[in-house]
N, C-alpha and C positions, 0 to 999 in steps of 0.2 A: 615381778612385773608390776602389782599393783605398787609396790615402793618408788619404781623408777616416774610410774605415770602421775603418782600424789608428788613426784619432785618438779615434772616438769608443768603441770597444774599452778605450782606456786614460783616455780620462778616464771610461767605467765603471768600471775598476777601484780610481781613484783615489776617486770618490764609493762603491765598497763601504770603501775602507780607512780614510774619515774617521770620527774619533771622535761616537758618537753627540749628544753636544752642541751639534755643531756643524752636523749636519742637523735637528734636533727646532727646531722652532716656539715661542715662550715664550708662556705667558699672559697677557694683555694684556687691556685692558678690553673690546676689538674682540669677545671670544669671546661675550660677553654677548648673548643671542638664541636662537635652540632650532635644533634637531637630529634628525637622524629616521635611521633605518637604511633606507637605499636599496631599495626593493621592498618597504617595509613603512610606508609609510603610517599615521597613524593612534594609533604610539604613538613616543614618543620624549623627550628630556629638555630644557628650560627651563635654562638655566644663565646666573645673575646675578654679575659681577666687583663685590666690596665692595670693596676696598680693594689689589690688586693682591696679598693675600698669603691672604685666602678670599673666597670662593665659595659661595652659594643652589645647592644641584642641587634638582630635582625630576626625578621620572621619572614621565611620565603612561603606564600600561600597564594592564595587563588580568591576573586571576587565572586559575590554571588552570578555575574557573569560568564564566568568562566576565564575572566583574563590575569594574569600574573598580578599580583600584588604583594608589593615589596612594603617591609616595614621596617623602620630603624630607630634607634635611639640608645642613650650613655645611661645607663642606669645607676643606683646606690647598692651596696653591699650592707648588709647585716646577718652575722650571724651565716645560718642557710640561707639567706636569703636576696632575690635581687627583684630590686621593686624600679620598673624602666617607662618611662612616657613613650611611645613609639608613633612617629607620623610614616606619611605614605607622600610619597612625591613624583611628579610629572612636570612636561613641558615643556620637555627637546628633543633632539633627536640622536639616532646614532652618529658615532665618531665618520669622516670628520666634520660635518655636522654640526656637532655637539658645541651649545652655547649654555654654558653655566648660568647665566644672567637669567635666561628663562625656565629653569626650573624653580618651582611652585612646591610647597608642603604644607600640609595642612594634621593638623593635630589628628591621629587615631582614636587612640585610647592609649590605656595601662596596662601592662602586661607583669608579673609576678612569677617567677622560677625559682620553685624551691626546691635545691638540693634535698634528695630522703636516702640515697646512698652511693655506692662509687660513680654505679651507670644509672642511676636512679633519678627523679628529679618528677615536677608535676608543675604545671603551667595554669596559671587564672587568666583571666582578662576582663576586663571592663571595658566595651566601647563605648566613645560618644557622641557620638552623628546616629544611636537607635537602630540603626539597617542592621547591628548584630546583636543578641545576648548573651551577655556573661555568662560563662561558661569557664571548667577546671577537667584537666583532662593527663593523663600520664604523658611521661617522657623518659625515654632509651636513648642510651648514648648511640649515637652514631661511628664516630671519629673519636680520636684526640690527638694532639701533638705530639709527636716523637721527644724522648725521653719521659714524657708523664708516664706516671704508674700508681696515684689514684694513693698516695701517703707514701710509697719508696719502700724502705727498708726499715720500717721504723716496726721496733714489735709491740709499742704500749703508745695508746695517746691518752689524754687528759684534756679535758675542754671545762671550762670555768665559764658564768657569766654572772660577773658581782652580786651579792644575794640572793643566791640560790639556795644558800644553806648558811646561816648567820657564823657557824662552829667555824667556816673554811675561807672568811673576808679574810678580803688585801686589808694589807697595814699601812698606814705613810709613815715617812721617812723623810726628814729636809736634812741636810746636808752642806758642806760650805758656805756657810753663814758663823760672823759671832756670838760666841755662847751668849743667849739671853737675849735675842735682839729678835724675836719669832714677833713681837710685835709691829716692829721696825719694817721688819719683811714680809707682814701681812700673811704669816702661812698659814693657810685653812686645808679641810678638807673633809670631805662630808660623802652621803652615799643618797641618791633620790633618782627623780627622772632626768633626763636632758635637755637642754633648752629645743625649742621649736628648730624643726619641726618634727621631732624627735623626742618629743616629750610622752608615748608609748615606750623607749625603751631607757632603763636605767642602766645607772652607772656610777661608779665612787669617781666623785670630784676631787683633782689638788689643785693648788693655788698657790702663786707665792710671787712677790712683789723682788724683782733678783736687784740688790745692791751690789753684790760680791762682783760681779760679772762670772758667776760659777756656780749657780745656784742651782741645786740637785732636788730633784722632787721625785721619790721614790715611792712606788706601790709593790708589798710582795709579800709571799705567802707560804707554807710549805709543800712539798710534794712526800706525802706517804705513801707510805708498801712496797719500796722498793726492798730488795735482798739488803741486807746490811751488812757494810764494807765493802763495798762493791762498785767498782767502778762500770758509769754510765756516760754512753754520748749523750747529751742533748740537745735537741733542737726547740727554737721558743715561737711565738708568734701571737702577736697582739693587735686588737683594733680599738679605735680612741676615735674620741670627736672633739673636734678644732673648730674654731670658726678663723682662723688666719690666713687670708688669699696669698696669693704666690707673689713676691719682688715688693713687697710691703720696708717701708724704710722705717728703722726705729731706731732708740737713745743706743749705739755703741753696739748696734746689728742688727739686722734682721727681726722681727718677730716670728717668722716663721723661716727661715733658711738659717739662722742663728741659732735655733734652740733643737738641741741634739735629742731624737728620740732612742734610747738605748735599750739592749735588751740581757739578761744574764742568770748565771744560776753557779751556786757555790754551795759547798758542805755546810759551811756555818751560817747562821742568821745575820745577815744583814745589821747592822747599827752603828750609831754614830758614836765617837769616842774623839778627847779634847787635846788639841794640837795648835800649839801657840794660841791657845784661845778661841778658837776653831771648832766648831763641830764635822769632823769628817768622816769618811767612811771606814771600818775596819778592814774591806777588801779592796778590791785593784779593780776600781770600775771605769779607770782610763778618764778621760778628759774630753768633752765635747765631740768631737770627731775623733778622736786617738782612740784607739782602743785601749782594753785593760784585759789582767788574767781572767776575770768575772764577769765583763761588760763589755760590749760592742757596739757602735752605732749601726741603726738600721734603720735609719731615715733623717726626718722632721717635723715642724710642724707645721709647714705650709699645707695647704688640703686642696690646692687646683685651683680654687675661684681666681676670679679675674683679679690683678692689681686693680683697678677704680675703682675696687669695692672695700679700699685697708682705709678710708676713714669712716666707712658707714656705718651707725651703729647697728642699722639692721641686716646686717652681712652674715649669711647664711654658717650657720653648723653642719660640717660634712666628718664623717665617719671616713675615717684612714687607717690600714690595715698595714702592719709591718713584720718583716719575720727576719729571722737568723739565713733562712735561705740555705744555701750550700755549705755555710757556717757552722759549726756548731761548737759546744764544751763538752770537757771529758769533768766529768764532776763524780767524786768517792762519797755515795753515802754515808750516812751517818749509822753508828753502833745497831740505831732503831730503824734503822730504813728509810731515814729524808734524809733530804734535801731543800737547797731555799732558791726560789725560781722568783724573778722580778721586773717589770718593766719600767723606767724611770726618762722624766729629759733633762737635758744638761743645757743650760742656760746660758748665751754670750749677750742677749738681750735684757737692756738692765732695765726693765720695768718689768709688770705681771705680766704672767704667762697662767693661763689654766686650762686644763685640757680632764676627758672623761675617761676610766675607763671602763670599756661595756664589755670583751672577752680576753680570755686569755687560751691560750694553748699550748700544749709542754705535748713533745713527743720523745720518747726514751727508745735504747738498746742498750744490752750490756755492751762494755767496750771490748773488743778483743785484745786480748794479753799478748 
């Protein structure tokens, strides 16, 4: 007895000394469904996953008067996290009635949900009109969408966020480009914080100036401790920060509807090898939007903001979240138990492109035979 209680003693200690990243829960579409504070019945918040990088909040609550008071607003994704401005609005009437023209909003406050487990979650707020105080308080899932199931079938995940641990960094990788021209094509890439207003959370930067019109910008890393030789599904999912608004026109595409965000996972290591001169890939990472044996698109780079915003230099950095989705690979470990898991874009836009990455996440199962 005293062996099993000194075991479970120190793996509490070892679950207080892990880095918080690596216990927090990510946002995932699964959270979509409402929420209520345990013993409080009655009022609580609605929260809709658009695109894995924002989020619909509402809060259905009550005034210090007693009368309904609705809150809304599109929030940011990080990580576990959804950080939302929420206003409160009046100023018509019921249907048919109802004249849009006069309804009135006025700023709330900030509201903060963070994901802590499937049905778990905990709520802050900051008002700003004083009449309330900040305040943090738990949250139970209420509901969720038919089909959700809070990760599916998946029996291992993996959650990375860039330097967490120096031994287990993403690598870059530039690709279709001619040998010897990385200065030609301006490839960088570095690891720091993110431009504003995002400069709290880090991420490995790539960068690369596309002449090719194919120009590959690859981040990627191993997955250990699988069984070895063994075949695994897997499923990927990654979120990046863009600062490229939607229907932006650029030299020979898009800068963000042109530049293919991909995602993939192979037995062998990722690298480049020379082809008529060429630096290209050793795998089948497909082409822009085509798919390949190792790579698939699952998105781009546009991030939502408005088109009037693609020539301003101060045009906002938004965090965009991509996944394999219902997709996934069947990938055979290696002798020692990896695998090589990756996210990269594929470029029709022939000027720079640079974009962050802040996580990653690999979900595994063995494959059935």
């Amino acid at each position: 007895m005293k062996t099993v209680l000194t075991r479970l003693i120190a793996l509490a200690a070892i679950v207080l000394l892990l880095p918080a990243a690596l216990l927090a829960r990510p946002i995932d579409a699964d959270v979509t469904g409402n929420w209520f504070t345990p013993g409080q019945g009655g009022h609580g918040l609605q929260i809709e996953i658009l695109d894995l990088s924002r989020a619909v909040v509402a809060w259905y609550t009550f005034d210090d008067d007693g009368d309904p008071m609705w809150l809304f607003g599109v929030g940011d994704i990080s990580g576990d996290t959804i950080r939302a401005e929420l206003s409160r609005y009046s100023g018509t009437s019921f249907p048919p009635d109802f004249e849009p023209e006069d309804i009135v909003g006025s700023t709330w406050g900030t509201v903060v949900f963070r994901r802590t487990g499937c049905d778990e979650a905990t709520i802050s707020y900051t008002p700003e009109d004083g009449v309330y105080l900040p305040a943090e308080f738990p949250l139970d899932r209420l509901t969720r969408i038919d089909g959700s199931n809070c990760g599916g079938s998946w029996s291992e995940t993996r959650r990375w966020t860039p330097g967490q641990d120096a031994s287990q960094a993403f690598q870059p990788l530039f690709l279709d480009y001619p040998d010897g021209s990385e200065d030609f094509y301006e490839l960088d890439s570095g690891y720091g914080p993110l431009p504003a207003p995002w400069q709290e959370v880090e991420g490995v930067r790539i960068s690369g100036n596309n002449h090719s019109d194919d120009l590959k910008m690859v981040l990627y890393r191993p997955l250990d401790g699988l069984a070895p030789d063994t075949s695994y599904r897997v499923g990927l999912e990654m979120q990046f920060a863009t600062d490229v608004p939607d229907d932006c026109v650029g030299v020979g595409g898009s800068p963000g509807e042109s530049v293919y965000m991909r995602l993939g996972a192979a037995t062998i290591e990722p690298e480049a090898v020379l082809q008529d001169g060429y630096r290209v890939a050793n795998l089948d990472l497909g082409n822009q939007a085509n798919p390949g044996d190792d790579a698939i698109a699952v998105g781009d780079m546009a991030n939502g903001s408005d088109g009037s915003l693609c020539g301003d230099p101060d045009r906002p950095w938004r965090l965009k979240r991509v996944s394999t989705g219902e997709q996934s690979f069947e990938v055979t470990s290696d002798e020692t138990g990896r695998i090589w898991v990756y996210g990269m874009s594929d470029s029709g836009f022939e000027a720079t492109s640079t974009w962050y990455l802040t996580e990653f996440v690999v979900r595994v199962e063995r494959a059935e035979n």
